[in-house]
N, C-alpha and C positions, 0 to 999 in steps of 0.2 A: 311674625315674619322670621325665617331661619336666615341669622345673618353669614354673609360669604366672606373668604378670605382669598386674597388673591397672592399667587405665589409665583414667583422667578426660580430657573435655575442659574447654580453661578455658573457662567461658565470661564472656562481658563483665557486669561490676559494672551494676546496676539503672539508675544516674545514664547510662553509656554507652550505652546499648540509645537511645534517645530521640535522643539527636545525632546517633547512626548512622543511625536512619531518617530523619530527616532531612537528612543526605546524599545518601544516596538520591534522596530523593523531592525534591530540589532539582535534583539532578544529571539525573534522568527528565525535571524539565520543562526544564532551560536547553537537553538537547538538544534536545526538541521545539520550541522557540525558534529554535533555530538548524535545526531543519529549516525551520520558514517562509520562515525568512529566504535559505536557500536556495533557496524556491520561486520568489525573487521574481524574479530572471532571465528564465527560464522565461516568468513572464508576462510583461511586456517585451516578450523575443523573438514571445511568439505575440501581440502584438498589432501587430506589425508583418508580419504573413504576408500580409496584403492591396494591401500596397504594394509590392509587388517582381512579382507576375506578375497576372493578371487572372483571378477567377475563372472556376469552369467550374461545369455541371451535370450533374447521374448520372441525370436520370430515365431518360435513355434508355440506359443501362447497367443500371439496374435494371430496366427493363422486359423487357430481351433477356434477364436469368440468371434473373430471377423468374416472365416470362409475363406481368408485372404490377407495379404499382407498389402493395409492400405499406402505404404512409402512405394513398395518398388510400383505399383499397379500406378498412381500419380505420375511416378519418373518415369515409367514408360509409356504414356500417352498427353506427358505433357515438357516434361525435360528434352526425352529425347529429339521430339521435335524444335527445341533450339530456340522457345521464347524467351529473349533476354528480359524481356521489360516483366515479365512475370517472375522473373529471377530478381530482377531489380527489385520488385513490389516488396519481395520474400523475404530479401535482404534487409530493406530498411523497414519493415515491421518486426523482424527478429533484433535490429538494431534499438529501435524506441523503447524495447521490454526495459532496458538497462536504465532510461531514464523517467520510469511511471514513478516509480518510489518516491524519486525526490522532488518531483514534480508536483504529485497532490500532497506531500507533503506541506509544501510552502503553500497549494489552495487552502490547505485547512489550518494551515498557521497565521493565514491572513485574512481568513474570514469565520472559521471558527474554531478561536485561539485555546479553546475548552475544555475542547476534543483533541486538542495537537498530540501527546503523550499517548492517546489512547491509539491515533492512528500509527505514530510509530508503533506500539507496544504489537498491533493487529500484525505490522509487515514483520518483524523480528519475530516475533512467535510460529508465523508461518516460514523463516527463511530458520530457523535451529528448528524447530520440530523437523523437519527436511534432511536435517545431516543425519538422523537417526537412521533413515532408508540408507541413504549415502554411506554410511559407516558401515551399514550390517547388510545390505542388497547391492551392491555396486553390479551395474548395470550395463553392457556395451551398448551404446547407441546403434541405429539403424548404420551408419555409415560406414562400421565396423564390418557389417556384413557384404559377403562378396555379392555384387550386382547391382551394389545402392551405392551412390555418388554422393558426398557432401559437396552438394551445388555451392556454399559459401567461398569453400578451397578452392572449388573449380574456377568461379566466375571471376575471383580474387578482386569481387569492388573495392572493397578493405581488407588490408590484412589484420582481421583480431582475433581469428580461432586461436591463433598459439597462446594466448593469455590465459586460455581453458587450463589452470593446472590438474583439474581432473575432469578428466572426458566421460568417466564413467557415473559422476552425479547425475543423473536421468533420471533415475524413477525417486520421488512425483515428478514433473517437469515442475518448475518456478515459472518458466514462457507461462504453463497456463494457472499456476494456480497465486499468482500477486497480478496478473491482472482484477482476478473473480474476487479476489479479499477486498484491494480495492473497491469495488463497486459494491460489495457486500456489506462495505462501514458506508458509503455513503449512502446507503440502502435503510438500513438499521439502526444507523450512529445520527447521518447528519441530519439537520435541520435548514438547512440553508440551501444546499447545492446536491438535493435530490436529482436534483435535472441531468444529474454529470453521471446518473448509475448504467443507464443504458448509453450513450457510446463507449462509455469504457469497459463495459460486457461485450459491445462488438468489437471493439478493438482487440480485448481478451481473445474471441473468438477465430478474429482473423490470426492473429499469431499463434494458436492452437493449430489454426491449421498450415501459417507458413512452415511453423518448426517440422511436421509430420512431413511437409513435401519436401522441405529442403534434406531431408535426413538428419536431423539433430534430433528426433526422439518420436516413439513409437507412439502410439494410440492411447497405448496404456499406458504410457506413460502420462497422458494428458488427462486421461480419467480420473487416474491418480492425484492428478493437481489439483483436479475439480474438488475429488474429494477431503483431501488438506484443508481447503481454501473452506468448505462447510464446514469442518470441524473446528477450523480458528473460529467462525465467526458464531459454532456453537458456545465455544468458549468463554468468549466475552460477553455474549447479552444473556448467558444461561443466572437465571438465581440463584440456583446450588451453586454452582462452580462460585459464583461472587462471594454467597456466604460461606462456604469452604476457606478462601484466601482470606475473609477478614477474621474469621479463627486464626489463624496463622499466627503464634506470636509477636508482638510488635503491629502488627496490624499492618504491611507492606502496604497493600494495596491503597489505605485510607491514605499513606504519605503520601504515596504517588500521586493521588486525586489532589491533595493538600501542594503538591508541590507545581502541581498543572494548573489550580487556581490561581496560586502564587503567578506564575510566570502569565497565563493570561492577562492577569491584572497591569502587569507594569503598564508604565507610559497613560495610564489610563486615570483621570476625572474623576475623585471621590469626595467630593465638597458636595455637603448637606444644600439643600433649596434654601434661597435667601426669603425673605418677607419682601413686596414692594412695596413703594410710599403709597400707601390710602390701605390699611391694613385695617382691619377690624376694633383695631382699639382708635383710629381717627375719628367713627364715626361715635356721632351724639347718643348717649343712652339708648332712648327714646326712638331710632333709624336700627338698633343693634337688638330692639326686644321684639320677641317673637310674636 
């Protein structure tokens, strides 16, 4: 007879449970701290993209691919008509873009703490690969142009365009291309929270298309984000590119993964299985032979 053993795990004393989550949940926001604080470069750099080359305009690139220039043809069979609550709608979906980062950030620092590093690394990659266009394509938005209304200015729900230090960062849009990153990692990354990919492809989609009506960025410019947002996310789950970066001297990447284990772990339960009483060596010879 194949004798059995029967096994406990420990688990942590009442008083422990309370510190550990708070580990955690300390540990979840200093990196979200130190994501901002990452972001700030970033800004910086894109608001210096208007002073190195002089911008330029797309209507007449958009007019050749589209037939049409789809901002003023919206604004005048749906602005000019004077729906406020469609203004309203337009507003506070261009408002929400600002808050997706750090939002699914803390999702994936609180339920898949493993992946946290790699989601930030997906949104910073896509927001400086971006100031490249910004630096060397600066761009006039639609609302530059005579005949297109920036419905934000007009409607004035909030005043927060003047915060734009540079108006001419548009081409890729970020409105559409850190929505689609987003849902792109938790498309290909997560394990958990698959379920969150498609509304936050639709919400991408609605903001793709508030930004175009409201006049803060062209068509192409949205396209353009689409296609950023494909290339980050070829980026990271491509094999080559992986094994490329762990050539890399010093081997960056391995730390980062080593330093993302590290911080998942805190707060966390790492005591071996105890034995319970009636173990395998209780019983009599003779109950213990096969």
């Amino acid at each position: 007879m194949v004798a059995f053993r029967r096994r406990r795990l420990s688990l942590p004393a009442p008083s422990e449970v309370a510190p550990r989550r708070l580990i955690r949940f300390l540990s979840a926001t200093a990196t979200w701290g130190v994501f901002a604080i990452l972001l700030m470069p970033y800004v910086a750099i894109r608001g210096k993209g208007d002073e190195i080359f002089a911008p330029i305009g797309l209507e007449g690139a958009e007019r050749a691919a589209f037939f049409g220039v789809p901002t003023r043809l919206l604004q005048e069979h749906l602005y000019a008509t004077d729906v406020v609550w469609l203004d309203a709608a337009g507003f506070a979906l261009h408002l929400s873009w600002f808050f997706l980062p750090f939002t699914f950030s803390l999702v994936v620092a609180f339920t898949e703490r493993r992946k946290m590093l790699e989601f930030y690394c997906w949104v910073l990659a896509t927001s400086y690969l971006s100031t490249l266009f910004y630096l060397l394509l600066p761009v006039r938005p639609p609302w530059m142009e005579p005949g297109i209304t920036r419905i934000l200015a007009e409607r004035n729900f909030i005043q927060y365009t003047q915060a734009d230090d540079n108006p001419f960062a548009a081409f890729p849009s970020l409105h559409a291309a850190i929505p689609l990153v987003i849902a792109l990692f938790f498309l290909l990354r997560s394990e958990r929270q698959r379920v969150l990919v498609w509304p936050i492809a639709a919400h991408g989609l609605l903001i793709s298309a508030a930004v175009v009506y409201l006049g803060e960025h062209w068509v192409l410019d949205v396209v353009a984000g689409w296609a950023l947002a494909g290339l980050v996310a070829w980026l990271f789950v491509s094999s080559r590119v992986s094994a490329a970066l762990h050539r890399i001297p010093g081997d960056p990447l391995r730390l980062v993964q080593q330093l993302d284990a590290g911080i998942a772990n805190l707060g966390h339960c790492t005591a071996p299985p105890v034995a319970e009483e009636g173990t395998e060596a209780e019983f009599p010879p003779e109950r213990r032979a096969a």
